[in-house]
C-alpha angles and dihedrals in degrees: 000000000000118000105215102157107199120208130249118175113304087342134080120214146194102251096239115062119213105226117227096208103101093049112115089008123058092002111048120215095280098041088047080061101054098050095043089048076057106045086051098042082060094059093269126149117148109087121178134199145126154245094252096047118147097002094124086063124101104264111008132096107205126286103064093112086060098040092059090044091060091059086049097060096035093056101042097037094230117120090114095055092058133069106223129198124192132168138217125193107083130070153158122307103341128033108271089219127214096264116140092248089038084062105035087050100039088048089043091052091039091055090051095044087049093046096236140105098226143028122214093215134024117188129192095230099190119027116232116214099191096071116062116237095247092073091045105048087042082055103048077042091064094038088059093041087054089057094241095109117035088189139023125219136177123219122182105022146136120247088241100055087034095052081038094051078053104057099042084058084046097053107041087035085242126160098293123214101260096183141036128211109202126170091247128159143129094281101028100054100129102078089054112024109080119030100007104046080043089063100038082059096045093055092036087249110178110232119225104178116209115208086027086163091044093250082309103316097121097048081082095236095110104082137141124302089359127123117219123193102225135126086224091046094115093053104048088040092066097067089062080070094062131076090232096058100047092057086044097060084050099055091043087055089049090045104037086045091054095063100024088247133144113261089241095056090052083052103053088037083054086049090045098056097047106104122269090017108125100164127014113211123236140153138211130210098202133005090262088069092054098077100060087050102051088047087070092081105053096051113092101195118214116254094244080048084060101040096045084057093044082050096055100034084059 
């Protein structure tokens, strides 16, 4: 496995990003372990969840990711060792809002749930149009000078309010987003290609795409006719129905055939090689569904590879 740490900021991170959504909801505490024990034992560091993980499911009420975390890090010493990146912004059952007391209450609840006194990294997960970027980005200013947040990032927002957000850190010399979370894949490019990828270039933003396999989707499991026992099944099952994805399941079975690779691991190559992305998200339910991930950063795909997927995915 090849160790190329990317910079962020102040931090340096694995190039893949285990996603925290599925702690304390489709994978259970000891199950959380084991595929954290194996993320790390790759070469990974860089782990990813929210406040508001796993509130949609049955029974919980938001938290639970960070709160398995906690153990995690409590049993193995190493929360020095991971760059950890949580949000704030979202919540159960109504939205928890940017205001500076929305913020400074929601970071100061996510540190005790994750048993820590900083994150490396504090995302906006929502942005929240009613409160004008000034107060938030004075806010995440005072969380990094008081040494709870070491770097700032920004995840659902508009190229103006994000370019805004920008400026105003330019201006008065405050904390500045490092980092952007778009909903970004193979078959999901719209929300982020054009004016907000402009600007995250722009800014040298690093990219660090969420549904980066589409809920599944472009692990080619999902295929006509066929049943498959996920949670997320609805969701990725939908893009059978379009044209894109259709072509696009194609393209991943010529690539991933080429170089005897998992379809997952062709589609977060695809998302790694798109400019400004530093660390696709993805999470993994067991240990079994890690490989094809982290394989993701060893394959250098050819350019008329890429350009057969970007075709397909148009």
């Amino acid at each position: 496995m090849t160790d190329t740490r990317k910079n962020i900021g102040s931090l340096s991170v694995f190039p893949l990003s285990l996603g925290g959504n599925v702690f304390g909801w489709t994978a259970g505490e000891a199950e959380s372990f084991e595929v954290l024990d194996a993320y790390v034992a790759a070469g990974g560091n860089f782990i990813d969840t929210a406040d508001v993980y796993s509130a949609w499911a049955p029974g919980n009420e938001g938290g639970e990711s960070e709160t398995v975390l906690s153990k995690w890090f409590a049993s193995r010493g190493n929360r020095d060792d991971i760059v950890l990146a949580t949000k704030v912004g979202a919540g159960v059952p109504e939205m928890r809002g940017l205001t500076s007391s929305a913020i400074k209450s929601g970071l100061d609840e996510s540190l005790q749930r994750l048993g820590t006194d900083y994150v490396d990294l504090y995302y906006t997960h929502y942005d929240d149009t009613s409160v004008p970027v000034e107060e938030i980005i004075s806010t995440l200013d005072e969380l990094v000078k008081a040494g709870k947040v070491r770097e700032i990032a920004a995840s659902n927002i508009s190229a103006k309010r994000l370019d805004a957000s920008l400026t105003f850190s330019a201006q008065e010399n405050l904390a500045r987003y490092v980092a952007l979370q778009p909903h970004y894949n193979l078959v999901s490019r719209d929300t982020f290609e054009g004016e907000l990828a402009d600007v995250a270039a722009r800014y040298g933003l690093a990219t660090l795409p969420y549904y980066a396999l589409a809920s599944g989707f472009l692990t080619g499991k999902y295929r006509p006719g066929t049943t498959v026992d996920s949670h997320r099944a609805t969701g990725a099952a939908q893009h059978l129905e379009t044209e894109r994805g259709q072509k696009v399941l194609a393209a991943l079975d010529d690539v991933a055939a080429n170089h005897n690779a998992d379809h997952a691991t062709v589609a977060l190559a695809w998302l790694t090689a798109q400019p400004t992305v530093v660390a696709p998200v993805a999470s993994a339910r067991t240990p079994a569904q890690l490989p094809a991930l982290l394989a993701s950063v060893d394959l250098q795909l050819t350019q008329p590879e890429l350009n057969l997927l970007t075709s397909a995915s148009d």
